[in-house]
PLY file of the C-alpha trace (Angstrom):
ply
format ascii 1.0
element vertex 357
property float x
property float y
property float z
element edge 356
property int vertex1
property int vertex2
end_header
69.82 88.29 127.57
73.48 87.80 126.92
75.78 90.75 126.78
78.84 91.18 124.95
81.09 93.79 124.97
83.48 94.81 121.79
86.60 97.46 122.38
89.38 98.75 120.23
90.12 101.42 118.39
92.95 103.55 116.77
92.71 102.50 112.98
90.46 101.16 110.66
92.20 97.69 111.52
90.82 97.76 115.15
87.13 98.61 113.94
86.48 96.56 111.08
86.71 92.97 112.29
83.96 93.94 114.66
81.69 94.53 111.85
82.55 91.46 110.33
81.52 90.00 113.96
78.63 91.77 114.79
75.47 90.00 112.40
76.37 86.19 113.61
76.68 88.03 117.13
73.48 89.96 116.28
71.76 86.40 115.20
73.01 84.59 118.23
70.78 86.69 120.59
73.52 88.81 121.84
73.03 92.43 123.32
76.31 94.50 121.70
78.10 96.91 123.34
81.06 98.70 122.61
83.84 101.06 124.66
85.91 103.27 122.65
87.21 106.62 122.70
84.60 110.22 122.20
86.34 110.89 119.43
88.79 108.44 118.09
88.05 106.93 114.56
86.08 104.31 116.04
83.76 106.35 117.33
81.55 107.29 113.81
81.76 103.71 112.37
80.69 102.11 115.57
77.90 104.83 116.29
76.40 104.33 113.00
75.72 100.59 113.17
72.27 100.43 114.43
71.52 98.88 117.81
74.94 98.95 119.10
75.16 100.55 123.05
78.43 102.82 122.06
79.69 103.76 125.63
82.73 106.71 125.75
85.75 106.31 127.65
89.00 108.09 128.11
91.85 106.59 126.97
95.62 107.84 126.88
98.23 106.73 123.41
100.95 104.68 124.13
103.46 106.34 122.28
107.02 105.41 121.75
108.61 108.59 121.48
108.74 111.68 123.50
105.98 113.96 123.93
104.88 116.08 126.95
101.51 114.10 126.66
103.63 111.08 127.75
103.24 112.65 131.43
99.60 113.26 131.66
97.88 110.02 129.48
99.27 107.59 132.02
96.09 109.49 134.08
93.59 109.11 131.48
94.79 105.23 131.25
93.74 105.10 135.37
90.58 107.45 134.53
89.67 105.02 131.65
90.07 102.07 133.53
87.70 103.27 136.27
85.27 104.22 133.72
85.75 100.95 132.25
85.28 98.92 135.40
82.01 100.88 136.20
80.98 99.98 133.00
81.71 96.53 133.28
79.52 96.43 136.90
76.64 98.00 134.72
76.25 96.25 131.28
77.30 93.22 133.54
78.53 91.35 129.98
79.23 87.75 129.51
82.37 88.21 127.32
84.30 90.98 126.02
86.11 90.82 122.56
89.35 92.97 122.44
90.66 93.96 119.25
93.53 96.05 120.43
94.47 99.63 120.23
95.59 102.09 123.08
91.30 102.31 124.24
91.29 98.19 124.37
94.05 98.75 127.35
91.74 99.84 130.45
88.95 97.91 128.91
90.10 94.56 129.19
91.71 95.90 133.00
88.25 96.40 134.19
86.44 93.60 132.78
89.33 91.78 134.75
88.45 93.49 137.95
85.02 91.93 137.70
85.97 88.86 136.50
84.36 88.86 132.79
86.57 86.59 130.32
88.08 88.07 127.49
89.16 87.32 123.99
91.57 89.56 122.68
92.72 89.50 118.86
96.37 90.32 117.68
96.58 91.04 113.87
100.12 91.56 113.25
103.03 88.96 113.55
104.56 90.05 116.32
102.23 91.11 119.63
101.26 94.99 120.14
101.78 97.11 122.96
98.53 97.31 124.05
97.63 93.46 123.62
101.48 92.85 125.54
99.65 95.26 128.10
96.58 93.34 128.55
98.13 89.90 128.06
97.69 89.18 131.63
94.51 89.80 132.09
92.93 88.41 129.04
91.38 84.63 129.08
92.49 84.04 125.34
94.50 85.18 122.03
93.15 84.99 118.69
96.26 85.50 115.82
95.96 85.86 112.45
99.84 84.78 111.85
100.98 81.52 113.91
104.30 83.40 114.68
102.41 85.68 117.21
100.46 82.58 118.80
103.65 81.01 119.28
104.78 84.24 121.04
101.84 84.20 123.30
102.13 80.71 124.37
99.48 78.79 125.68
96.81 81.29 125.32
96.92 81.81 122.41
95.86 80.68 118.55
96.12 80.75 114.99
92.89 81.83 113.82
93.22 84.45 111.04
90.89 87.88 111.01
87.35 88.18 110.92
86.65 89.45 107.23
83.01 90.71 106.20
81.61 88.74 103.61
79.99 91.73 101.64
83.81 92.77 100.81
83.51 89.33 98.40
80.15 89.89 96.88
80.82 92.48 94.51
80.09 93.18 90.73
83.46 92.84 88.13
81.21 94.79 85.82
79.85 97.42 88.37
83.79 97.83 89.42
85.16 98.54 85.86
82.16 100.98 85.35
83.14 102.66 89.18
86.72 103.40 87.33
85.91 103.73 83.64
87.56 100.54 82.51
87.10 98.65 79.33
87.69 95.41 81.12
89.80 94.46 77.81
93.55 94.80 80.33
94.11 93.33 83.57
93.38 95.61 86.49
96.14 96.74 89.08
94.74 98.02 92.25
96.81 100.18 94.67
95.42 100.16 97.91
97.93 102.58 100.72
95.81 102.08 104.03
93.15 104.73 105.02
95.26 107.59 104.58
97.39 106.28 101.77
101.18 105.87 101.26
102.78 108.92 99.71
105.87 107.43 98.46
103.72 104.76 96.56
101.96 107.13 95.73
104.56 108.85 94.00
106.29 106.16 92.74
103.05 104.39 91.32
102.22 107.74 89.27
106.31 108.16 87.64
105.41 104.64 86.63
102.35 104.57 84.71
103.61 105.26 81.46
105.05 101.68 81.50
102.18 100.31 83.44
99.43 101.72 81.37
100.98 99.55 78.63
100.08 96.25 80.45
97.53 97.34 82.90
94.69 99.78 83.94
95.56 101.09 86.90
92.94 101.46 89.82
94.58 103.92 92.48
93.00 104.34 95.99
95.10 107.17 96.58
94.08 108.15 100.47
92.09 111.49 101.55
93.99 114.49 100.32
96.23 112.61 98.09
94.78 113.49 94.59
96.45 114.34 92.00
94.96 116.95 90.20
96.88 116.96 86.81
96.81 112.67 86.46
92.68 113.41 85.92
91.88 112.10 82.53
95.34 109.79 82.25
94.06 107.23 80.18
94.24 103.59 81.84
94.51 105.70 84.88
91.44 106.05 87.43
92.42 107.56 90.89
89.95 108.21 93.69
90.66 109.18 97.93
88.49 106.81 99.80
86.22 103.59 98.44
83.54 102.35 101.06
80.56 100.77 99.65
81.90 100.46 96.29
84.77 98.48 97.77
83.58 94.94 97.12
83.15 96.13 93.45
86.62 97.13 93.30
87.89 94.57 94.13
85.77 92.03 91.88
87.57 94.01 89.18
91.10 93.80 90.58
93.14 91.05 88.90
97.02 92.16 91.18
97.05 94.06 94.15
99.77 96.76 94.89
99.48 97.17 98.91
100.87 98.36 102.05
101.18 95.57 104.37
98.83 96.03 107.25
97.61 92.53 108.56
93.58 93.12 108.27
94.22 94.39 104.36
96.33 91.13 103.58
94.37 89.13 105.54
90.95 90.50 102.97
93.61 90.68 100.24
94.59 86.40 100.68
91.20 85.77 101.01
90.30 87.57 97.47
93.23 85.11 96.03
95.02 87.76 93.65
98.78 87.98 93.39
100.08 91.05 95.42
102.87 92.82 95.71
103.70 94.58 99.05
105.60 98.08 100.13
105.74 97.55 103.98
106.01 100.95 105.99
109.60 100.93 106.88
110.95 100.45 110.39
111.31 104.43 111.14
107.90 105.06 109.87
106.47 102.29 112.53
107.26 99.37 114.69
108.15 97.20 111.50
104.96 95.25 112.08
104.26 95.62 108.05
107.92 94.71 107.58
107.26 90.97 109.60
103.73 90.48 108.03
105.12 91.14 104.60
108.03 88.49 105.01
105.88 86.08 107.15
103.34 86.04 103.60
106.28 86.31 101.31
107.79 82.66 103.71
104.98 81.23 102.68
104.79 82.31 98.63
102.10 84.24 99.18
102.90 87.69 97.45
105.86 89.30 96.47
107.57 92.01 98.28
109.67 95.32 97.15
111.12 97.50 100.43
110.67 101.12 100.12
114.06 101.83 100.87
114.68 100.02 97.57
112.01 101.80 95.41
112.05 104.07 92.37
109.46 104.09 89.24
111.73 101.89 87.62
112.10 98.80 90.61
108.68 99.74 91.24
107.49 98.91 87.68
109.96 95.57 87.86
108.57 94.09 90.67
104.67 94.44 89.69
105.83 92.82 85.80
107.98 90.27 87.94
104.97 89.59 90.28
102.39 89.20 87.56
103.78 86.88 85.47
103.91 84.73 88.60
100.67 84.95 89.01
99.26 81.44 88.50
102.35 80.23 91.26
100.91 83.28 93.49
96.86 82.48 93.11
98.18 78.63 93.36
99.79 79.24 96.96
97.18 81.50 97.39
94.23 78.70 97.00
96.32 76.26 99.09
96.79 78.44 102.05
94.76 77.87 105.46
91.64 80.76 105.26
92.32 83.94 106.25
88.72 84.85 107.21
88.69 83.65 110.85
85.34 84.86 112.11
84.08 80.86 112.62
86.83 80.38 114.87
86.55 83.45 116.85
82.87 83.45 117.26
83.29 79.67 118.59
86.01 80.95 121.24
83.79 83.25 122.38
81.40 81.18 122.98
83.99 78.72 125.00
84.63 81.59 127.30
81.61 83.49 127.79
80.12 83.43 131.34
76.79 81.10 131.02
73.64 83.35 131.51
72.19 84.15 134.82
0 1
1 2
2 3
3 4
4 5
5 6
6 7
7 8
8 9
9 10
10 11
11 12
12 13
13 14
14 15
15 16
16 17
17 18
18 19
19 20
20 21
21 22
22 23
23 24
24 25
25 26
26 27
27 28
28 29
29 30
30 31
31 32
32 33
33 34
34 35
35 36
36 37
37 38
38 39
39 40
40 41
41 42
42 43
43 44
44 45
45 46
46 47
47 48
48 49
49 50
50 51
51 52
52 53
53 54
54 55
55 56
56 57
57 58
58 59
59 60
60 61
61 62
62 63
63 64
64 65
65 66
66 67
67 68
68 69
69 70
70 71
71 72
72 73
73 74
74 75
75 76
76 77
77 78
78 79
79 80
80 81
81 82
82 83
83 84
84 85
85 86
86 87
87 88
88 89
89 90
90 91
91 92
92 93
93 94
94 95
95 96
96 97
97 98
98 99
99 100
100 101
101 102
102 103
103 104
104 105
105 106
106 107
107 108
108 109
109 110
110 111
111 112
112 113
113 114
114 115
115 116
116 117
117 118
118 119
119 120
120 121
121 122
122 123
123 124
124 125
125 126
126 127
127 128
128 129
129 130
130 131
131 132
132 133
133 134
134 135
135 136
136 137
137 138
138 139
139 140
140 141
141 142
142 143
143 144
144 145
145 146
146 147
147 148
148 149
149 150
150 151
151 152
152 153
153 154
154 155
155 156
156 157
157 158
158 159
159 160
160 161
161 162
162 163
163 164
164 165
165 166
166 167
167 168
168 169
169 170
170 171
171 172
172 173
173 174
174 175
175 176
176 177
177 178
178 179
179 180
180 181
181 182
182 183
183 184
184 185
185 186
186 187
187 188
188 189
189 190
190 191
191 192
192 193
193 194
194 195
195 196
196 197
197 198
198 199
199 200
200 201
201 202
202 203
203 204
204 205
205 206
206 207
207 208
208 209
209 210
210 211
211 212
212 213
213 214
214 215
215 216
216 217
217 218
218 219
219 220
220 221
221 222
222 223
223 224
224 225
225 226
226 227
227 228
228 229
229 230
230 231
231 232
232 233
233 234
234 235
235 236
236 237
237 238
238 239
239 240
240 241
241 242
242 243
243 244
244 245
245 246
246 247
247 248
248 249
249 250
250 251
251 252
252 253
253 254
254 255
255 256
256 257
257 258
258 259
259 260
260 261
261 262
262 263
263 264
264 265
265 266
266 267
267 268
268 269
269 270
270 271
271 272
272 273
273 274
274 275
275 276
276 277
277 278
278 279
279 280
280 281
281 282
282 283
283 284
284 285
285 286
286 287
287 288
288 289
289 290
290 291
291 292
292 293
293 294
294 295
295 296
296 297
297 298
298 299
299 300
300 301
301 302
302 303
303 304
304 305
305 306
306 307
307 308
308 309
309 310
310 311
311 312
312 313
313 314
314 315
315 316
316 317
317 318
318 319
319 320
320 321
321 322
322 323
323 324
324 325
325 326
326 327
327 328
328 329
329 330
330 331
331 332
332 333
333 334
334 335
335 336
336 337
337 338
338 339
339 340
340 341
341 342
342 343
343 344
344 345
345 346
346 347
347 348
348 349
349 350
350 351
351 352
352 353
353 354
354 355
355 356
């Protein structure tokens, strides 16, 4: 039987292209396995996918600032690529599919050591630390910007992200009903990541008596982020965390307000709505959301508004300013090359996956 092997982990963003992977990997006879950490946030989504092999390894951060744990996770690294390559000599894969993340690092080391090709995905524009660490021992890059394949050189292409279909097959009506919309105004959703943006956040809420005019406001607001006195605002629905009622919400969304992580503007291009984007600045992170936001906005693919610059009042500017765009944006938007790539990266696994014994 063939054997694959999946690893990464960290965010949401290292875990969910894997799902969007794992029924045409499922269908194609392969045996799944996948190597994260015991308790990273990988760990519950990946264990509750039925029939997957989840294996536990350790697996240090590679921070970049100073912490005392700077000394000892260089050991777990070493201990977690020796659990990785004894892995690797067990499940005795055909191909592993890296999609990043500090656990992805001795991973891909010991599949090297036993000589098992690997794919490894980059999401972001520019190449992160732990793909730069495993750059030399991986077979091939998959990017969803052509920026980074460019960066990577020879190994590497343009593919875009593996997106799961069921995020596109939702209900407009069931969505309007999840938030207690009439369906008779347009529908902003604010989406901030998994644990949402608090200065959007903010911002967003000092703005809705102006918004409210022109829009209902859907606000995925992160865990912990509710705002008790905004329940019953009308034109105002806010809840922490959508999961399976996801593809509804976003069959109701007619402009997306968004951080600017790649997998969300990858699923965000391929629903075809204008957006408008708050990258994390560059002290809150390694500007990654800063280049993805410009690389889209290049391209006239959403609009973009820098936190440094906003207040309730830019805020509520750039979203009127963005909307009536919006047939330019959903234009651009149509004539864009896909963002799902989960064709492409199931064909270059099969291109590099050991033949069966």
């Amino acid at each position: 039987m063939k054997k694959i092997v999946l690893t990464g982990g960290g965010t949401l963003g290292h875990v969910t292209p894997h799902l969007a992977l794992i029924p045409s990997l499922r269908a194609e006879g392969y045996e799944i396995h996948y190597i994260g950490t015991e308790n990273g946030m990988e760990a519950p989504k990946m264990r509750a996918v039925p029939g997957i092999h989840y294996h536990a390894v350790k697996s240090g951060k590679l921070r970049r600032y100073h912490s005392w744990q700077n000394f000892t996770d260089p050991f777990r690294v070493i201990a977690g690529a020796i659990q990785s390559a004894r892995l690797m000599g067990e499940i005795r894969p055909n191909v592993v599919f890296s999609k990043g993340g500090f656990v992805a690092v001795p991973v891909v080391f010991g599949a090297w050591l036993h000589g098992i090709p690997v794919l490894c995905h980059e999401s972001d524009l520019t190449p992160g630390l732990a793909n730069r660490l495993c750059r030399p021992f991986a077979k091939r890059f998959a990017t969803t910007f052509p920026e980074c394949a460019q960066a990577l050189g020879k190994k590497a292409e343009m593919t875009g992200t593996p997106l799961r279909p069921e995020l596109f097959s939702g209900s407009r009506e069931a969505g309007l009903k999840l938030f207690g919309f009439s369906g008779k105004k347009p529908v902003l959703l604010m989406m901030g990541g998994s644990s949402g943006a608090q200065s959007v956040n903010k911002a967003l809420r000092e703005a809705l008596p102006a918004l409210t005019e022109i829009f209902d406001v859907a606000h995925i607001c992160g865990k912990g982020n509710l705002a008790p006195e905004m329940e019953g605002t009308e034109g105002y629905c806010q809840k922490e965390f959508l999961d399976a009622e996801l593809p509804d919400a976003l069959a109701a969304t007619d402009m997306v307000l968004s951080r600017a992580g790649a997998n969300a503007l990858c699923e965000f291009q391929h629903l075809g709505r204008p957006m408008l984007l708050v990258p994390y600045p560059k002290g809150a992170s390694r500007g990654d959301q800063i280049l993805n936001a410009r690389s889209l906005e290049k391209r006239g693919l959403c609009r973009v508004l820098m936190q440094e610059d906003m207040t309730a009042e830019s805020l509520t500017e750039a979203i009127l300013r963005t909307w009536a765009d919006r047939e330019q944006l959903e234009k651009a938007l149509r004539d864009a090359p896909p963002a799902d790539g989960t064709q492409r990266v199931l064909e270059m696994i099969r291109e590099i996956a050991k033949p069966e014994k």
